[in-house]
C-alpha positions in Angstrom: 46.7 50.9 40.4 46.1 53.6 37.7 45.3 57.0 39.0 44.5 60.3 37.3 46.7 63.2 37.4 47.5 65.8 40.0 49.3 69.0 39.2 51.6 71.0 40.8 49.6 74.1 41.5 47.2 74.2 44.4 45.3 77.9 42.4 43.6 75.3 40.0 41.6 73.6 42.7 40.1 77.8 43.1 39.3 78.0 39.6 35.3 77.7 38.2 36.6 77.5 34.7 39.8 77.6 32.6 40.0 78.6 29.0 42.9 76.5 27.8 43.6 80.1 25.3 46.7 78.6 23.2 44.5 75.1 22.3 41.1 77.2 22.0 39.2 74.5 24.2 37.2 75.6 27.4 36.7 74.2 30.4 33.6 75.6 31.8 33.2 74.2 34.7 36.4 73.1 36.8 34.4 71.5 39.5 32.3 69.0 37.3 34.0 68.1 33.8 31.8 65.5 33.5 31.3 66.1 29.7 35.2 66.9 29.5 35.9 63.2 30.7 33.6 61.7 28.0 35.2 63.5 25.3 38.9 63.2 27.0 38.5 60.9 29.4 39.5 57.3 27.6 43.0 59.2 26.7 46.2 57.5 27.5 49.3 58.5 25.1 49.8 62.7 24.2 52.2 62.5 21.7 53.5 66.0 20.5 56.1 67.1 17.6 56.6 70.0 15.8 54.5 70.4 13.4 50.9 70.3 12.2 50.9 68.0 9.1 53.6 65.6 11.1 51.0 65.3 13.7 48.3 64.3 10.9 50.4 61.7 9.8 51.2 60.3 13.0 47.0 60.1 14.2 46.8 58.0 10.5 49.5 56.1 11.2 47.9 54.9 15.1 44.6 54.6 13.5 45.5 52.6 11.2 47.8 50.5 13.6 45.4 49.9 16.4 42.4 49.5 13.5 40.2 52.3 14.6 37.1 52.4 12.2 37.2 56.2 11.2 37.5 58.0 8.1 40.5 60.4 7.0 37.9 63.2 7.3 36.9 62.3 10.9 40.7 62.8 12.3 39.8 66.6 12.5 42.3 69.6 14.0 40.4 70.3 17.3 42.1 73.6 17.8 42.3 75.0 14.6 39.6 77.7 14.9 43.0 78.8 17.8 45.5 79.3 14.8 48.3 78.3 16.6 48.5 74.7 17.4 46.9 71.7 15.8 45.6 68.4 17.9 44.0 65.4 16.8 42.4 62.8 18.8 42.5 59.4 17.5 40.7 56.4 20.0 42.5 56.8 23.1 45.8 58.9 21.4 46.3 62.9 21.4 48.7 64.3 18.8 49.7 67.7 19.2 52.0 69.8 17.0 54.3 72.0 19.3 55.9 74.3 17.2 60.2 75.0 17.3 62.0 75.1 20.2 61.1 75.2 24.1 59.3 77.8 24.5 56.1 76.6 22.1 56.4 73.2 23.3 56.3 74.8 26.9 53.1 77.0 25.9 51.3 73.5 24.8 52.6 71.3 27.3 51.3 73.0 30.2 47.8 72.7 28.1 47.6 69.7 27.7 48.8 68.7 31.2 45.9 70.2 32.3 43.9 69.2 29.7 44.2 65.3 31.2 44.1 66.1 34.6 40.8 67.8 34.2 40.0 64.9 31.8 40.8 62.7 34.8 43.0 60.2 32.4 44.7 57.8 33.9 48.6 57.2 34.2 48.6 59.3 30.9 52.2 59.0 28.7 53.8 62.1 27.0 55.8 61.4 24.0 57.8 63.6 21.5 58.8 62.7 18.5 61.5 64.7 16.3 64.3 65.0 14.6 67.5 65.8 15.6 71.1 65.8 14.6 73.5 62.9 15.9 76.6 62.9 17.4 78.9 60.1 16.5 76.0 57.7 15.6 74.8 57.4 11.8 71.9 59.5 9.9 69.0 57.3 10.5 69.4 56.4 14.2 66.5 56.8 16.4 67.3 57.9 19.7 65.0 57.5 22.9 66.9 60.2 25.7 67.6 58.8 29.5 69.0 62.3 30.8 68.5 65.7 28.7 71.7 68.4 29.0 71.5 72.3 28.4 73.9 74.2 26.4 76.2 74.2 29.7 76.2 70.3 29.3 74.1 69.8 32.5 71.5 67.4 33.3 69.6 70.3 34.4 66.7 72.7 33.2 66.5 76.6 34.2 63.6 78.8 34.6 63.3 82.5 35.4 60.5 82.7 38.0 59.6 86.0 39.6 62.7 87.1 39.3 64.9 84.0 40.2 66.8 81.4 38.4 64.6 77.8 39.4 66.9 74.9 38.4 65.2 71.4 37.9 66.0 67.9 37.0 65.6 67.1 33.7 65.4 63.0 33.2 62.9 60.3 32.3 61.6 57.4 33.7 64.2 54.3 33.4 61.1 52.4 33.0 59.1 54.1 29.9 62.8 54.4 28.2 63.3 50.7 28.2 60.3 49.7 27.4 60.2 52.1 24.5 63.9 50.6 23.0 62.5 47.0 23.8 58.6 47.3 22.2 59.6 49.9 19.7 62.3 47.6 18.1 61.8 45.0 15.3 63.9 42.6 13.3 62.5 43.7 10.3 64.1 47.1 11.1 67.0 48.3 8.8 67.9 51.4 11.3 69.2 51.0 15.1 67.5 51.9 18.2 69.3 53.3 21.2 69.0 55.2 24.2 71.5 58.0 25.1 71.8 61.5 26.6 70.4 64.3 24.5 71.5 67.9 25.1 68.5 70.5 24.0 69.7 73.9 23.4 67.7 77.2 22.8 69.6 77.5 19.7 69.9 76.0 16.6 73.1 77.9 15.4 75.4 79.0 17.9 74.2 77.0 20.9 74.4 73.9 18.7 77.7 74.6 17.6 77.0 75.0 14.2 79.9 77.3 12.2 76.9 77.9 8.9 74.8 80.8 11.4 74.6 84.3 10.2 76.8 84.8 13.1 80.2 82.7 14.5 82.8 83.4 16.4 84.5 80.2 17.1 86.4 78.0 14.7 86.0 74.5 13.6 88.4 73.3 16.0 86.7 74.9 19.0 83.5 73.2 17.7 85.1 69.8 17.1 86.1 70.0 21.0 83.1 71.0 22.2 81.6 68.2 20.3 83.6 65.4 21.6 83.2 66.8 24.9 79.1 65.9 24.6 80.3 62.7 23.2 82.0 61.7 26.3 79.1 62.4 28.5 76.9 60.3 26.6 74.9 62.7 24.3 73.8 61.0 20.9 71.8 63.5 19.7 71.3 67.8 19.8 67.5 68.9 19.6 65.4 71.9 21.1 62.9 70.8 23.6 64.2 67.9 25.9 65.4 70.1 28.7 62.5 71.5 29.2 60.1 68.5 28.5 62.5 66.1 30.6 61.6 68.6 33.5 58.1 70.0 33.6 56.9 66.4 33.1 59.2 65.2 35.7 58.4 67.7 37.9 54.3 67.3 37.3 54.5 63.6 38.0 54.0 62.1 34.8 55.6 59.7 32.2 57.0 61.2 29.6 60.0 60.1 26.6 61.9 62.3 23.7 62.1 60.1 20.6 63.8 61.7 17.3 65.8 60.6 14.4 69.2 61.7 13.7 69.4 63.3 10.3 72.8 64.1 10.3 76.4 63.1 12.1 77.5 66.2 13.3 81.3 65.2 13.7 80.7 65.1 9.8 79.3 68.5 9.3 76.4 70.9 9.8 74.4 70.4 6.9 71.6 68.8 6.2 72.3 66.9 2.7 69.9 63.9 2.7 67.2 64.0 -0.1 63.6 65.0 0.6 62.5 61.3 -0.3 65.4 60.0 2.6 64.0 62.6 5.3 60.5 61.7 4.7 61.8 57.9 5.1 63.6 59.1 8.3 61.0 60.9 10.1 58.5 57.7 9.6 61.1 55.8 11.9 59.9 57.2 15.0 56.1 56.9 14.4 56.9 52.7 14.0 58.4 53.1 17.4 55.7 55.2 19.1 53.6 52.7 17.5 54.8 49.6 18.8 55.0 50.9 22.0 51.5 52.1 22.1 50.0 49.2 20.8 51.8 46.9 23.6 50.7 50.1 26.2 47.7 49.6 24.9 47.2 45.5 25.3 
């Protein structure tokens, strides 16, 4: 039986009104959102990614996908006039940009988790998309995480809170994952789907490994280990939010899955040396996955 969401955090039920401040959109009245449910109400995916115009592309590509009758000019950036994060609602689908790294995403996650509970949607999924860099799988690979590791390689997510370290789990449902690699797949496909740990660091240089940062002071061997060492726990892939998204979603009771693209081996290097043309062609892989797997949500 669907049912709409409840948040951890007994103070909202005391609130008259919450300005959702980073999305500019106000709720002026906590205690009837009446005329929050019409206009958020029928929402059922909120897929977020890093940026703005990635996000535009996206609510095109569902619209056109699922055949919603609207006009490029009617997909509009409901918090623009907020100058920090850009959403667009398309039928029953939200896509948000969260900027780089953990902390935006966290900003705009919290948002829009209240955003559908005051909404009242119903059994609501949260889906990143991304890129990423690989490890040991080819550029190209679209990876769908089960359990997301820090920069310590544990299946774990930490958050100073008044002054203390809070540790929480940071996993997905078994459930949305496999459905994701079984809807999302086609035969038609010239790229591989998988599902595999993902460790999200809060770095892109060091914490990541990388030896090209304006500052190093390991060598490529050391970074070669440390590599191999992910390998062997199962980590295909090296991004910047999963930790973090893995857990407050988990922790707030709601589906949620991390789907990027691997632009890179990293057992083969640092760099990013693909064309502009074959990263464009990349970064369309995961929208025909969150599409699939929408559309069959959807059904």
């Amino acid at each position: 039986m669907a049912k709409s969401v409840e948040l951890k955090n007994p103070h909202l039920n005391a609130m008259n009104s919450d300005y959702l401040y980073h999305l500019n959109i106000n709720v002026p009245n906590t205690k009837d959102t009446s005329d929050f449910q019409k206009q958020f109400g029928d929402v059922r995916v909120v897929c977020a990614g890093g940026t703005k115009s990635r996000m535009y592309e996206l609510a095109l590509h569902l619209r056109d996908l699922l055949k919603i009758k609207k006009k490029d000019s009617d997909i509009v950036d409901l918090s623009e006039s907020g100058h920090r994060y850009a959403l667009f609602k398309v039928g029953p689908i939200l896509c948000a940009s969260h900027g780089v790294g953990s902390s935006t995403f966290s900003v705009v996650l919290h948002e829009l988790l209240k955003l559908v509970k005051y909404a009242k949607c119903e059994d609501p999924v949260f889906i990143r998309v991304g890129t990423c860099g690989g490890i040991g799988v080819p550029p190209g690979t679209v990876v769908v995480t089960k359990n997301a590791y820090n920069g310590l390689l544990r299946n774990e997510h930490e958050i100073f809170i008044l002054g203390e370290r809070v540790v929480r789990p940071a996993r997905f449902p078994e459930n949305v994952i496999k459905d994701i690699v079984a809807y999302g797949a086609s035969a038609d496909d010239d790229f591989q789907i998988i599902s595999g740990n993902t460790m999200s660091t809060d770095c892109f240089y060091e914490g990541q490994g990388r030896i090209d940062g304006a500052i190093c002071e390991y060598d490529e061997n050391a970074k070669m280990s440390f590599l191999k060492r992910c390998h062997g726990l199962g980590i295909r892939n090296i991004e910047m939010e999963a930790t973090m998204f893995a857990s407050v979603t988990y922790h707030a009771g709601v589906k949620a899955a991390d789907i990027c693209v691997t632009l890179i081996n990293r057992l083969n290097g640092d760099q990013v040396e693909i064309t502009m043309e074959t990263k464009k062609t990349y970064e369309s892989r995961p929208f025909l996955v969150v599409g699939r797997y929408v559309k069959k949500l959807l059904e």
